[in-house]
C-alpha positions in Angstrom: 0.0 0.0 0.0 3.2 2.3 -0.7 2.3 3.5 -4.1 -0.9 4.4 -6.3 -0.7 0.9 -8.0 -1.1 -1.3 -5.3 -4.5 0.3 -4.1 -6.4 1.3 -7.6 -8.9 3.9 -7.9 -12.3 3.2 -6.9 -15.5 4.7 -5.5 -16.4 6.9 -9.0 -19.7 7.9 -7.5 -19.5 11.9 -8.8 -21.4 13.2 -5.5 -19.3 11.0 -3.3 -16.2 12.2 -5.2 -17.4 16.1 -4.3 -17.7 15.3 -0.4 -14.2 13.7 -0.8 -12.9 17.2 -1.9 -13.8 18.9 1.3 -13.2 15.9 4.0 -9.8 14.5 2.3 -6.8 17.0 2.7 -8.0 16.5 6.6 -7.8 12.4 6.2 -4.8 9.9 6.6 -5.0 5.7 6.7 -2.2 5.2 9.1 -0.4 2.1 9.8 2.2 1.1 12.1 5.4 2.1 9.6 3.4 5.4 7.7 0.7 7.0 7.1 -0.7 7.6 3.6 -3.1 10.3 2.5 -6.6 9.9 0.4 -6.2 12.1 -3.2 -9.6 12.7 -5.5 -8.6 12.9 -8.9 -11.6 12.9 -11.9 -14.3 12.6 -8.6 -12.7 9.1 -7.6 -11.1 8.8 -4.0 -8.2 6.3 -3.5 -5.4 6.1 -0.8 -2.8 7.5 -1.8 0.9 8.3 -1.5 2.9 8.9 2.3 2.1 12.4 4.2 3.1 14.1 6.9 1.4 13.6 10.1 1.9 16.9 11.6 -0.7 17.8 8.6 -3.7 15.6 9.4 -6.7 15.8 11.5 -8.7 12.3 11.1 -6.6 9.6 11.4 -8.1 5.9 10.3 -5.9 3.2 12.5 -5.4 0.0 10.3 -6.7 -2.9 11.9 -2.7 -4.2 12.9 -2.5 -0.9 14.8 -4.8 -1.4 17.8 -6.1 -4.8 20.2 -9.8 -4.7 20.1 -12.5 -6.3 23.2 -15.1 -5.9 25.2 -16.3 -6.3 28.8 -19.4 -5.9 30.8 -19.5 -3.8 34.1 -21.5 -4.6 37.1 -20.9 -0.7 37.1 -24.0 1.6 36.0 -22.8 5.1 37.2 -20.5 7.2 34.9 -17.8 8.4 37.3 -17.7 5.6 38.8 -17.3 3.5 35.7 -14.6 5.8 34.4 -13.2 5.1 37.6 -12.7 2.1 37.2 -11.2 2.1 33.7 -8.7 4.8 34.3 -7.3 2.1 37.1 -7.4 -1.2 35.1 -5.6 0.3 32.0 -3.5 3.4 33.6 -0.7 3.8 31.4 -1.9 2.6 28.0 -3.2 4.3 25.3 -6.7 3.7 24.8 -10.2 4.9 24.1 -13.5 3.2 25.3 -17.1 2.5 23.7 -19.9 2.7 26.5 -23.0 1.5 26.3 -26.0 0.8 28.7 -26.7 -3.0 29.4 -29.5 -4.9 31.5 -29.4 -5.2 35.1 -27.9 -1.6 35.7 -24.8 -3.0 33.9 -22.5 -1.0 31.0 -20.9 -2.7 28.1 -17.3 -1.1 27.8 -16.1 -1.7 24.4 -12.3 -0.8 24.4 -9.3 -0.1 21.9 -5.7 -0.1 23.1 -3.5 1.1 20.4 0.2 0.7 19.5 2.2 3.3 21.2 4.6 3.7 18.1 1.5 4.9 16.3 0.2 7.0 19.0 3.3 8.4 19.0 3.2 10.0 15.7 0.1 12.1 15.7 -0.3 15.4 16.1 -1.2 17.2 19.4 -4.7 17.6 18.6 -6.5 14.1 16.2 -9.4 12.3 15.5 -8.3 8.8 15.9 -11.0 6.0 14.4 -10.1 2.5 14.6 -10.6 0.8 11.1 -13.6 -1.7 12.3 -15.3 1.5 13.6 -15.4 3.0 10.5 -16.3 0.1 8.6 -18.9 -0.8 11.3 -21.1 2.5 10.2 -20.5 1.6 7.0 -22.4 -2.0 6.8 -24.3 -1.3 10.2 -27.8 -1.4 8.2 -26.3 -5.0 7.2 -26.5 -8.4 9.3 -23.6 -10.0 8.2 -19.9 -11.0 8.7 -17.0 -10.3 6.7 -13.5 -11.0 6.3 -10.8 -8.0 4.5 -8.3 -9.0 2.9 -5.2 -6.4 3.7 -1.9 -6.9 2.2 -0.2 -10.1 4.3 -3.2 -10.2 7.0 -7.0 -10.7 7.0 -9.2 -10.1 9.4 -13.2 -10.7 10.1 -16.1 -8.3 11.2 -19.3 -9.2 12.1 -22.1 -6.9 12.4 -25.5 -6.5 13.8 -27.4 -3.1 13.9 -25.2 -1.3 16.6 -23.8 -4.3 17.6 -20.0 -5.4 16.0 -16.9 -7.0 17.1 -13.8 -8.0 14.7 -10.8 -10.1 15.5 -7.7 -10.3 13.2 -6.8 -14.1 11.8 -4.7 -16.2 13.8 -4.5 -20.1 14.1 -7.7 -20.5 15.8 -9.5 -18.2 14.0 -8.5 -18.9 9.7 -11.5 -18.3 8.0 -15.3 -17.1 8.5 -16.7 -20.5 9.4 -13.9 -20.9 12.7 -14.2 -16.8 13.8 -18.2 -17.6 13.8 -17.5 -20.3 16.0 -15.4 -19.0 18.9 -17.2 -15.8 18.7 -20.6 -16.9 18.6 -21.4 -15.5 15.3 -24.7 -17.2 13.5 -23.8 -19.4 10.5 -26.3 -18.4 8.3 -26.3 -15.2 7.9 -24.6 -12.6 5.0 -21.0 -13.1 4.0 -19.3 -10.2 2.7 -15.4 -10.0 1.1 -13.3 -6.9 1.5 -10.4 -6.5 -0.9 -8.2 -3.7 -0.6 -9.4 -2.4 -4.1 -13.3 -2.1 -2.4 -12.0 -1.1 1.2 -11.4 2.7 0.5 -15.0 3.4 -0.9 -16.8 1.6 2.0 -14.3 3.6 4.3 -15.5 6.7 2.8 -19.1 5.4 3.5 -18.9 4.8 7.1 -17.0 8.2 7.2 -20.4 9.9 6.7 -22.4 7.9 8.4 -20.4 8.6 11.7 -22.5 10.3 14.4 -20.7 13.9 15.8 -20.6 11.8 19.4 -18.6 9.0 18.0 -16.1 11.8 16.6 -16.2 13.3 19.6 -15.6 10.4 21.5 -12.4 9.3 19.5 -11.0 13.0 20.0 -7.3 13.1 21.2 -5.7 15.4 22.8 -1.9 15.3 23.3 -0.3 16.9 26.2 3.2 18.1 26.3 5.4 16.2 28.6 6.1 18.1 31.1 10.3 18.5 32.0 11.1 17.1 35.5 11.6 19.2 37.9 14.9 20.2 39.9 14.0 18.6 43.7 17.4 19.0 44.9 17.8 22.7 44.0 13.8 22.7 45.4 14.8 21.2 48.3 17.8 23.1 49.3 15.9 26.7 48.6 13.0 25.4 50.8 15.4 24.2 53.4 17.2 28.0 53.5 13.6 29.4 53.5 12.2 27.3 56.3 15.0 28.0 58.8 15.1 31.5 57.6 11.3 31.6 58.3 11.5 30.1 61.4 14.7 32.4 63.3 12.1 35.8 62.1 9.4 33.9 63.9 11.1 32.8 66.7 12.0 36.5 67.3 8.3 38.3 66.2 6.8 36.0 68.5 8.8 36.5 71.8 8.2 40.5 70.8 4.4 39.9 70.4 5.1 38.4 74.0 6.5 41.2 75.0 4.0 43.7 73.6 1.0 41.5 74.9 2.0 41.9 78.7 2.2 45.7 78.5 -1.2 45.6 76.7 -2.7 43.4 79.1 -1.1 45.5 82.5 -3.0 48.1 80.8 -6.6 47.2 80.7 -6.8 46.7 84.3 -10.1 45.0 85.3 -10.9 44.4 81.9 -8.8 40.9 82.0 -11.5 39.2 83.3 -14.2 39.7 80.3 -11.2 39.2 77.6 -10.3 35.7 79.5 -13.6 34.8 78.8 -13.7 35.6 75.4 -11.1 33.6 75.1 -12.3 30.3 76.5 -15.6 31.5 73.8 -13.6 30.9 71.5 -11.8 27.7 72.5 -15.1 26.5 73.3 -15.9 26.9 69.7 -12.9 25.7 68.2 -14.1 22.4 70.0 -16.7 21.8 68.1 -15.4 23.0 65.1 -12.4 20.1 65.2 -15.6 17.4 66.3 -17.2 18.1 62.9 -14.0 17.7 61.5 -13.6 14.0 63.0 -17.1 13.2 61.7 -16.7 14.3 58.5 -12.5 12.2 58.6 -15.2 9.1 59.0 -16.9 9.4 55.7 -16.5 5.3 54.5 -14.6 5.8 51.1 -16.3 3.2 48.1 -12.8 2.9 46.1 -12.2 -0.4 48.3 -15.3 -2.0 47.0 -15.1 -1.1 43.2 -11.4 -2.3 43.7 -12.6 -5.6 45.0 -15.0 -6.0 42.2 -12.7 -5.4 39.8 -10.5 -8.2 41.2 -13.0 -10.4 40.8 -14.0 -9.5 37.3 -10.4 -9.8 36.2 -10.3 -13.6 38.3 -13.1 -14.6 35.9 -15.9 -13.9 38.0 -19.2 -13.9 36.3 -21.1 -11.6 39.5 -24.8 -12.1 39.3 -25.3 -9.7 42.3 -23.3 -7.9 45.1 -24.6 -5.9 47.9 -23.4 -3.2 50.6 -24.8 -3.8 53.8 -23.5 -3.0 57.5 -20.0 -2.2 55.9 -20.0 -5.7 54.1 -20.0 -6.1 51.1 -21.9 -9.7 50.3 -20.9 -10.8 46.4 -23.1 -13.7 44.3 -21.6 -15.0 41.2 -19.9 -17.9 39.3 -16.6 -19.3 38.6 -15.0 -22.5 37.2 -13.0 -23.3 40.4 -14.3 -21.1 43.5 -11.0 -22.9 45.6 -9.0 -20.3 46.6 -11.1 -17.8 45.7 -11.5 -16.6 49.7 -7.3 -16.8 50.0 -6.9 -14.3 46.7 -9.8 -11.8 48.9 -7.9 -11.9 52.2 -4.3 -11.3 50.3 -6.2 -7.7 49.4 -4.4 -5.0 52.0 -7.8 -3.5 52.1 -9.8 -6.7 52.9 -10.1 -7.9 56.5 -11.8 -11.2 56.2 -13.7 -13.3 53.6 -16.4 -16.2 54.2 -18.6 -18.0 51.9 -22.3 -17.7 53.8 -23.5 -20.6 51.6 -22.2 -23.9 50.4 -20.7 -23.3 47.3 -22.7 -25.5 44.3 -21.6 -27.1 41.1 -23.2 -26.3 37.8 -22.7 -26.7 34.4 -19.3 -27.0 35.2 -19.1 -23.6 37.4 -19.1 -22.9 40.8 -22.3 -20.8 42.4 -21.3 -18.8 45.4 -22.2 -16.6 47.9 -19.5 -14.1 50.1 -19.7 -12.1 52.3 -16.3 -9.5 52.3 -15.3 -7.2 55.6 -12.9 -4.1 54.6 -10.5 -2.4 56.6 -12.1 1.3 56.4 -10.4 2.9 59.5 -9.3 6.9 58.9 -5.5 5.5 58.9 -6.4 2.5 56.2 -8.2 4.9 53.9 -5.3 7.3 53.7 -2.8 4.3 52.6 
């Protein structure tokens, strides 16, 4: 996909070929090694030759580029959900799909893409994974399809606003095996993508993209920020604190001073200014009381934490509970056996017991637990 050969020209549609005026000097099809602009010449659109990528704006991520899976979330709130996220995958670049499920639940579709292609965007992109794009562009479709790229294939399946793809490996060869360990019905449509018919469908779903899914896929790039010089930080705060302290060493013991002649001075008015002063002591009392009671707000990061540990053990939770400052957890694994050992190794967990006899079922364990956390002011700040 280096030269003009390789791709030939296609989608000849003249009002298609008149949108590609205005959205292609803004486009690039990257891949891991370049990234290649789209060019409209006699109202055809093709991919074209290498670009800079300092000069585009949407950026299409070939398949090769990015993992591709999704997850369901016991997880119905939005903050909390995101949450969540920003812990499991801190550190990697990535961009999620959220949708509302049943059962107060969210199915997280999520991309994690290269860092070598990350790398080379601008500061400011639209970055749309290739199944995305061809999603929109077949989504009125039930069917399944493989593309054929140059040296690797892949397979899409689509249904309404459902999709998932997966790129060919020794499991998955052709249609007929992806259907099977994905679940994908047998009889339904079968589409094939060849790199000469990719480009117009890519335009397609181009169009049909909602401005939330744009938005959604919207990166911004911040600058790194420079590390910063602790030791020379250090010393000038060292200087300034025992220059700080030697001033107020010496204004207080001439506020002490100043105070006594002040005080020899009002006479028999002591009296009503000593109690003033245990006024406001009094008051200060209560003020650091409502300070304790608000230090012993219970934090909710422990359970989500714990939920998430479970989820990535290959817990399928059918229901969890907060009750008394338990959390009691219902779900179903293949092996439940050492499933209360993995809980009480948490440093936030404080004990773990099953309150029913675990059962076996279709070749999973059902169970019940009931988890205590540590929650104490001095656990919560650790």
């Amino acid at each position: 996909m280096s030269t003009n050969q390789r791709i030939p020209q296609v989608f000849s549609s003249k009002l298609a070929g008149i949108v590609a005026h205005f959205i292609t000097p803004m486009l690039r099809f990257q891949t891991l090694e370049d990234n290649y602009v789209f060019d409209v010449e006699s109202y055809k659109w093709r991919i074209g030759t290498q670009a800079i990528p300092s000069k585009g704006l949407i950026y299409i991520a070939a398949r090769r580029t990015y993992l591709e899976f999704e997850k369901v979330y016991p997880i119905e709130n939005a903050s909390d959900l995101k949450a969540v996220l920003n812990q499991q995958f801190e550190g990697r670049d990535c961009i999620h799909q959220v949708t509302k499920a049943s059962n107060h639940q969210s199915l997280v579709k999520t991309f994690i893409f290269d860092s070598k292609l990350v790398a080379g965007l601008p500061a400011f992109s639209i970055l749309l994974p290739e199944s995305v794009v061809l999603h929109a562009a077949l989504q009125e479709r039930h069917c399944k399809s493989v593309i054929r790229d140059e040296g690797l294939s892949w397979f899409l399946y689509v249904r309404s606003e459902h999709f998932s793809s997966q790129i060919a490996n020794a499991i998955c060869e052709d249609l007929d095996s992806f259907s099977m360990v994905n679940g994908v019905p047998q009889d339904i449509e079968k589409i094939e993508i060849l790199p000469y018919g990719k480009p117009e469908l890519l335009m397609q779903g181009l169009k049909r993209l909602s401005p939330s899914v744009l938005l959604n896929f919207t990166r911004y790039k911040r600058q790194q920020a420079k590390p910063l010089p602790w030791r020379e930080i250090g010393l000038s705060t060292l200087v300034g604190l025992l220059f700080y302290f030697s001033i107020s060493s010496f204004y207080l013991q001439w506020t002490e001073r100043s105070a006594s002649k002040v005080v020899e001075g009002f006479g028999t008015e002591v009296d009503l200014l000593m109690s003033e002063k245990q006024q406001v002591e009094d008051l200060q009392l209560k003020l650091n009381k409502i300070q304790q009671l608000l230090l012993q707000q219970e934090p909710t990061w422990p359970v989500w934490s714990t939920l998430l540990h479970l989820l990535d053990r290959g817990v399928n939770l059918s229901a969890f509970q907060w009750q008394n400052r338990n959390l009691l957890v219902k779900g179903e694994i293949p092996e439940a056996t050492g499933l209360i050992e993995a809980l009480i190794k948490l440093p936030y967990v404080s004990k773990a017991t099953f309150t029913d006899p675990t059962r076996r079922e279709r070749d999973l364990d059902s169970f019940s637990i009931k988890i205590e956390f540590r929650l104490e002011a001095e656990d919560a700040k650790k």
